[in-house]
Each structure stands twice: as structure tokens, then as C-alpha cells.
N, C-alpha and C positions, 0 to 999 in steps of 0.2 A: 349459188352453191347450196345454203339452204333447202331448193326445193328440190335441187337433184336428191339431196340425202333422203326427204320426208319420201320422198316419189319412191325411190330405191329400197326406205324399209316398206311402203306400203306393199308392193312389189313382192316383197321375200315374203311377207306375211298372207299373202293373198294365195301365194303360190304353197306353203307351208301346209296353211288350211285347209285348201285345197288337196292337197296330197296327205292329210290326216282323215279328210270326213270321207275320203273314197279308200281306206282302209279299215271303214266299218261294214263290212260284210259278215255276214258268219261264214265259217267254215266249211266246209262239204267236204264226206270222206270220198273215196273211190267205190265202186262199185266191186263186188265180186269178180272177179278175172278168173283166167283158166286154172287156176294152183301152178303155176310153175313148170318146167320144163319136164316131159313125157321121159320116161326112163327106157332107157338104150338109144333115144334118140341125141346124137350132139351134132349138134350147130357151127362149134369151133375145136377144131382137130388142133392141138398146139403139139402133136409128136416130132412133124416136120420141121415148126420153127425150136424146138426145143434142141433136139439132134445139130441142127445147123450153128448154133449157139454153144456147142458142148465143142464140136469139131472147132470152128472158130478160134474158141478159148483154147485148145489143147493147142493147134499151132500157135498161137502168139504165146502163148508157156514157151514151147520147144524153141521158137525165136529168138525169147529171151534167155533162155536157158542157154543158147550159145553164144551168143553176145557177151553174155558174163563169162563164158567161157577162154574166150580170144583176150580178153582182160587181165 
């Protein structure tokens, strides 16, 4: 039982070290990129899912609004 224990911290510690000395890298930033998204251009239109979500909500209002009503 002994040697499982010593085996088992050697083990943790090997793997520890390990995963400490391959966290000494320096850093690197990113390079310059295009600045950002072109003006008038969009990517993602949210009119449609925004509308569909306004309707949605306005029926289950009215839903509920007659359900408490019948009450």
C-alpha cells in the first residue's frame, strides 16, 4: 500500500511540473486585423427574429389575458 501511495504522489507531481514548466511561454499579442466591421455592411439582420418574438409575446399576453378572464 505504501508504494501505491509514494508511486501516486510521484505521479501528481510529475504531471503538476509538467503542466507548470509548459506555462512558461511569454505572451504574444495578435496582430493588427481589419478594424472591425465595414459600415452599412451587416452580417446579421435581427429585424426578423426580433418582429417574431414581439408577435409571439403579444399572443401569449392575449392568452393569458383571457384565461384570467374565464376566472
Amino acid at each position: 500500500m505504501n508504494y501505491i501511495v509514494s508511486t501516486l504522489r510521484f505521479s501528481v507531481a510529475a504531471a503538476g511540473l509538467s503542466l507548470l514548466s509548459s506555462q512558461w511561454q511569454p505572451a504574444q499579442a495578435q496582430g493588427p486585423g481589419t478594424g472591425g466591421p465595414r459600415p452599412g455592411v451587416t452580417t446579421a439582420p435581427i429585424d426578423g427574429g426580433v418582429s417574431l418574438l414581439l408577435a409571439a409575446g403579444a399572443a401569449y399576453g392575449l392568452k393569458r389575458l383571457r384565461q384570467n378572464r374565464r376566472r
